[in-house]
C-alpha positions in Angstrom: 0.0 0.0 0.0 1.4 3.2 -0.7 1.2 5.0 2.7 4.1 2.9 3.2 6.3 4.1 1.2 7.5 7.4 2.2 10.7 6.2 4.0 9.1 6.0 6.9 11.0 4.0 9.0 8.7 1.3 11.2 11.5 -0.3 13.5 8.4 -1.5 16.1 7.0 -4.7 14.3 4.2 -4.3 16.2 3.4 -0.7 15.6 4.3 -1.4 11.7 1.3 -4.6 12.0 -1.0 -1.9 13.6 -0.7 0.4 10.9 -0.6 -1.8 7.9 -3.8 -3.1 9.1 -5.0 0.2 9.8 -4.5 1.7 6.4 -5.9 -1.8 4.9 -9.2 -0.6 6.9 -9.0 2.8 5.6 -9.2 1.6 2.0 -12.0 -0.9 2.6 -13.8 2.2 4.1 -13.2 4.5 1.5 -14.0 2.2 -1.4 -17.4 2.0 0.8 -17.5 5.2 1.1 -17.3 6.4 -2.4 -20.0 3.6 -4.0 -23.3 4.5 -4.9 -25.6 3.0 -7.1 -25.3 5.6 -9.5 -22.5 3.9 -11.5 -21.7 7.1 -13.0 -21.4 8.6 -9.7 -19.3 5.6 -8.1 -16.8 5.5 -11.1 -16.1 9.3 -11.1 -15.6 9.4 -7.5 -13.3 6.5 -7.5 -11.4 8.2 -10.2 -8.6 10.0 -8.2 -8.9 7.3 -5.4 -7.9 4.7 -7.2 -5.0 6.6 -8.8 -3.2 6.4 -5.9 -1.7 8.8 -3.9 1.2 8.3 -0.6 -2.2 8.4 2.3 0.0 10.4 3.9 -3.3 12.2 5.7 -4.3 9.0 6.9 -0.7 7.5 8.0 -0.6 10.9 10.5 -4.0 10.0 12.1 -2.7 6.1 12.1 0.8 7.4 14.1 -1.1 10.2 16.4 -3.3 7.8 17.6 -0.7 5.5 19.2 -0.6 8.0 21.8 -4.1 6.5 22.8 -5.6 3.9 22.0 -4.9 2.8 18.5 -7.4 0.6 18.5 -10.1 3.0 19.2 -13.0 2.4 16.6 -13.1 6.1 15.5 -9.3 6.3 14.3 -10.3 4.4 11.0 -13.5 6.4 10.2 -11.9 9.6 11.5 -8.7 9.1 8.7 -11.4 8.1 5.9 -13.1 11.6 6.6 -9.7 13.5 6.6 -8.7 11.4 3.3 -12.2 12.2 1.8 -12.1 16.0 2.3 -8.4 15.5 0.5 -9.9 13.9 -2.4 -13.1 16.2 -2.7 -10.7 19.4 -2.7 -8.3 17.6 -5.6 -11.5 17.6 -7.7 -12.2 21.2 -7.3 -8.4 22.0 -7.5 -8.0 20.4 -10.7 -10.8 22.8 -11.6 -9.5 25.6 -10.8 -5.8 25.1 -11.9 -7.6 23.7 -14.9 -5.3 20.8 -14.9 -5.1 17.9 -17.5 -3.4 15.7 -15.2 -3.7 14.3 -11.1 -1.4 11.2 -9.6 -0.1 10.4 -13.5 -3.3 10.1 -14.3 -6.0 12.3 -16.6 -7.9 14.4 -14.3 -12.0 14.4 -13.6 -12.3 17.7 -15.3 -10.5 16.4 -18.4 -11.9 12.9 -18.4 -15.4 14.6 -18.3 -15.8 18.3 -17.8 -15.6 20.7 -14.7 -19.3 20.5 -14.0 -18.5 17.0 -13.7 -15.6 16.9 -10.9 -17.2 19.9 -8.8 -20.3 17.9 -8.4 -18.0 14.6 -7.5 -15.8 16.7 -5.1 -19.5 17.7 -3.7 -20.4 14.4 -3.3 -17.1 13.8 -1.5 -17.9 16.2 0.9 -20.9 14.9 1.6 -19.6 11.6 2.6 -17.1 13.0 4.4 -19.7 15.0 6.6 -22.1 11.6 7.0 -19.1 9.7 8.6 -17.9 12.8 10.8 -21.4 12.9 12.0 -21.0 9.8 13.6 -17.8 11.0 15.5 -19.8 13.9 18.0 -20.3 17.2 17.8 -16.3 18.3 18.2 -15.5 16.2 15.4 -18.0 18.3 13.8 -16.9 21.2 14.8 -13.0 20.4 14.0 -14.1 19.6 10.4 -16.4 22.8 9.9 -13.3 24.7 10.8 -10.8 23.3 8.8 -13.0 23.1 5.9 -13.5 27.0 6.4 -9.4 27.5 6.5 -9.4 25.3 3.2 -11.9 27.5 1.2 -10.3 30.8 2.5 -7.3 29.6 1.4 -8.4 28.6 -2.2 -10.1 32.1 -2.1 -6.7 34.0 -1.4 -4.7 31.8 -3.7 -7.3 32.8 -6.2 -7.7 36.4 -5.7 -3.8 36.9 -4.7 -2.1 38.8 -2.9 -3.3 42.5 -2.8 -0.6 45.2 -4.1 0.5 46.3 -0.1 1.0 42.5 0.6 4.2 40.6 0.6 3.7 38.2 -2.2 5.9 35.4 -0.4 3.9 36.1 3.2 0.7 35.6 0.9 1.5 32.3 -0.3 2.9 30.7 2.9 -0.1 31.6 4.5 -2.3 30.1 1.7 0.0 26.7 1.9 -1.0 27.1 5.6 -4.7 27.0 5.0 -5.0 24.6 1.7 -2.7 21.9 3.1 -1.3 22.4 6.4 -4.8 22.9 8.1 -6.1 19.2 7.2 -2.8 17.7 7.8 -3.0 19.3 11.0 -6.4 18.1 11.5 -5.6 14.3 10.7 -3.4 14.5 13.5 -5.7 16.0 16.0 -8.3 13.4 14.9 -5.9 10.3 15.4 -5.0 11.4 18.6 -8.4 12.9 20.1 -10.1 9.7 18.6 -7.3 7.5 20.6 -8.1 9.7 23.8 -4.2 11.0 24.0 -4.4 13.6 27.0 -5.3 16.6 25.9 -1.6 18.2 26.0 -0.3 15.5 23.8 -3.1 16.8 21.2 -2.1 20.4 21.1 1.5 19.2 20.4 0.4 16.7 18.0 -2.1 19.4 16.0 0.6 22.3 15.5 3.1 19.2 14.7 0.6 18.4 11.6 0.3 22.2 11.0 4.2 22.4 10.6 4.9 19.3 8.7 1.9 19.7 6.4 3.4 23.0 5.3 6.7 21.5 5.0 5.3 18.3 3.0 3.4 21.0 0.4 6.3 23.2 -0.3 8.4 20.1 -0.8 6.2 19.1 -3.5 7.1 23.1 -4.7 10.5 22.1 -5.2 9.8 18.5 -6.3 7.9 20.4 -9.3 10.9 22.5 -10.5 13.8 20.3 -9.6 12.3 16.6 -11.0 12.0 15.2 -14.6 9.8 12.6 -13.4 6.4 14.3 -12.2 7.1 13.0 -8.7 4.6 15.5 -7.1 1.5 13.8 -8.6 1.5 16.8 -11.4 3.6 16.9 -14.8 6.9 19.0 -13.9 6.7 22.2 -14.4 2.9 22.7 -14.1 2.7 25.6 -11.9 5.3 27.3 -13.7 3.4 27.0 -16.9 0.7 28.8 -15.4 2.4 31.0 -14.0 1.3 30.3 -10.3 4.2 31.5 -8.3 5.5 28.6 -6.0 8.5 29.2 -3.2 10.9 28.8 -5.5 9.6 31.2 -7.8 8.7 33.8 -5.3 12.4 33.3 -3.7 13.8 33.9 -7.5 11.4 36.8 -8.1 13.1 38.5 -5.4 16.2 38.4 -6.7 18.0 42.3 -8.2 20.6 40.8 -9.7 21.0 41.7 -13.2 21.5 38.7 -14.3 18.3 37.4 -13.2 16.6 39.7 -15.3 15.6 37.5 -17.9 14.6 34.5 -15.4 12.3 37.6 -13.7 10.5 37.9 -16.6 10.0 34.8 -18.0 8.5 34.4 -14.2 6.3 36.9 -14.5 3.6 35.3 -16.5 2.2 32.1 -17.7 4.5 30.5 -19.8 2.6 28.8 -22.2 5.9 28.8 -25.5 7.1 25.1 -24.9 10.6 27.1 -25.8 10.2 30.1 -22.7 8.9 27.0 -20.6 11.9 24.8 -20.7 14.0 28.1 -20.3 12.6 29.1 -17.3 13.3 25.4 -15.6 16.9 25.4 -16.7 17.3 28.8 -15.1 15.7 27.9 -12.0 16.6 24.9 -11.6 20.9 26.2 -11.0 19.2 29.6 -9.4 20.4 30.0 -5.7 16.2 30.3 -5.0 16.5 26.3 -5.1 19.1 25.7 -2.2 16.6 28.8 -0.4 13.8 27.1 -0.9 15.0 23.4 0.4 17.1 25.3 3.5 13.3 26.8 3.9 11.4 23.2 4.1 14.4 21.7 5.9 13.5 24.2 8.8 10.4 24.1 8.8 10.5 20.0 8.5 13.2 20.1 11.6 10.7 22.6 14.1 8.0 19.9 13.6 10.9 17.8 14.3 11.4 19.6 17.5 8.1 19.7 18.5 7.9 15.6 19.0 10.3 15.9 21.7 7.4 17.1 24.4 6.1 13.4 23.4 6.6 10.3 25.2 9.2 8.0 23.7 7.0 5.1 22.0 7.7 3.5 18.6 5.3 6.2 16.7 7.6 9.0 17.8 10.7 7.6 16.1 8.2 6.8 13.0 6.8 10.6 13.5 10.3 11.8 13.2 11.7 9.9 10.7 8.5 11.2 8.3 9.9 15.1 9.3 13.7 13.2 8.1 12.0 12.3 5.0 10.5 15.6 3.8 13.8 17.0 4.7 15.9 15.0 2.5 13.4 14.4 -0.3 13.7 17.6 -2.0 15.1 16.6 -5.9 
């Protein structure tokens, strides 16, 4: 399964048992979750799901939770609704970026049309809600608030920063909202749902605020640096559209004149196959790269810190060896 494969090291053979069998559950449950006997319905919404993707939402909730009771029967259900929510804002994502491609694979919008995947990422949403009703009211209320930060976040990525606002500041706060905010809040749910004291959840919630940050913007450089599309997205996507990622924001800052012709090319969409292959051989030697990874690399090494309030278990050497792998895996 793939949620295993993000170098997470399991030494505990126990602890790596709990969670292969927890992420087995959270597929059975999301397959469930996703049917309908609308065919139409059920294939589109299985679309993205059974692309693949690293679960790395649910593997947080799996690993917060063995600071309960990992075995509690609202860890699974709580990870599906946290993997759900992912899925549902890929849909509309894909939308709005107008992208042709998601996990290697054609996306909803361009397998159907747009109408099509903001309806599914609806329905997504919906399912999601269903299952978190079943969790109590503050699982309710922990959704409805991260669900806000998600759609204010897509708002101000939309609308941009204004012309008084740093662009950079803008951005980081938007990564903060679109990706950091649900990682946050799968690790919140694995270890509320466990019933980890209540100290161990506010370290474990701004540890999934920091490392979800951290795991976004690596996927920033991934974009720029790899030939491979190892972010889920053809490289170079954001580039083409001229969506201005921490690299490019780093680079735009630059007033050395010799950047001047990187600057410009960054300045727009680049939609010349020619300008577009330019600009990723100029960025890809510009000192904004080695900013950018010293950026995630701090930013991966406070969550780091953070962990060391925790008890000594198993899942806090697994916890930390996630923060080791977003560190390293920035090419």
């Amino acid at each position: 399964m793939s949620a295993l494969s993000l170098d997470v090291s399991f030494a505990d053979p126990a602890l790596e048992s709990r969670v292969r069998a927890g992420v087995e559950a959270i597929e059975k449950q999301l397959a469930i979750a996703a049917d309908t006997p609308e065919k139409f319905v059920a294939e589109a919404a299985a679309h993205l799901m059974n692309a693949g993707g690293k679960r790395f939402r649910p593997l947080v909730v799996l690993l917060a939770a063995e600071f309960g009771d990992p075995h509690h029967p609202d860890v699974v259900p709580s990870a599906v609704v946290v993997e759900l929510t992912h899925l549902a804002t890929l849909y509309h994502d894909d939308v709005m970026d107008e992208a042709p491609l998601r996990r290697g694979a054609q996306s909803a919008n361009a397998r159907w049309d747009n109408s099509v995947a903001i309806l599914v990422g609806d329905y997504l949403f919906a399912q999601a809600s269903q299952i978190v009703a079943d969790l109590g009211p503050d699982a309710v209320r922990i959704q409805a608030q991260t669900f806000s930060r998600l759609v204010q976040g897509q708002i101000r990525e939309t609308l941009g920063p204004d012309a008084e606002d740093d662009a950079l500041a803008h951005y980081l706060s938007v990564v903060a909202d679109k990706t950091g905010s649900l990682i946050s809040t799968a690790a919140l749910f694995g270890a509320k749902m466990s019933g980890a004291p209540v100290d161990i959840q506010a370290v474990l919630t701004e540890f999934g605020e920091r490392i979800g940050a951290a795991f976004q913007l690596r996927d920033d450089i991934i974009d720029i640096a790899s030939d491979t599309g190892d972010s889920g997205k053809t490289p170079g996507t954001d580039l083409r559209e001229g969506v201005p990622t921490l690299p490019v924001l780093i680079a735009l800052r630059s007033s050395d004149p010799a950047d001047v012709r990187l600057r410009s090319l960054l300045s727009k969409p680049l939609v010349d196959d020619a300008e577009h292959a330019e600009a990723l051989t100029l960025l890809r030697v510009h000192p904004a790269m080695d900013e950018a990874r010293a950026y995630v690399r701090a930013e991966s090494n406070a969550a780091r810190a953070l962990l060391d309030t925790l008890p000594e278990q198993p899942a806090r050497a697994a916890l930390e060896a996630l923060c080791d792998a977003v560190a390293t895996r920035l090419s």
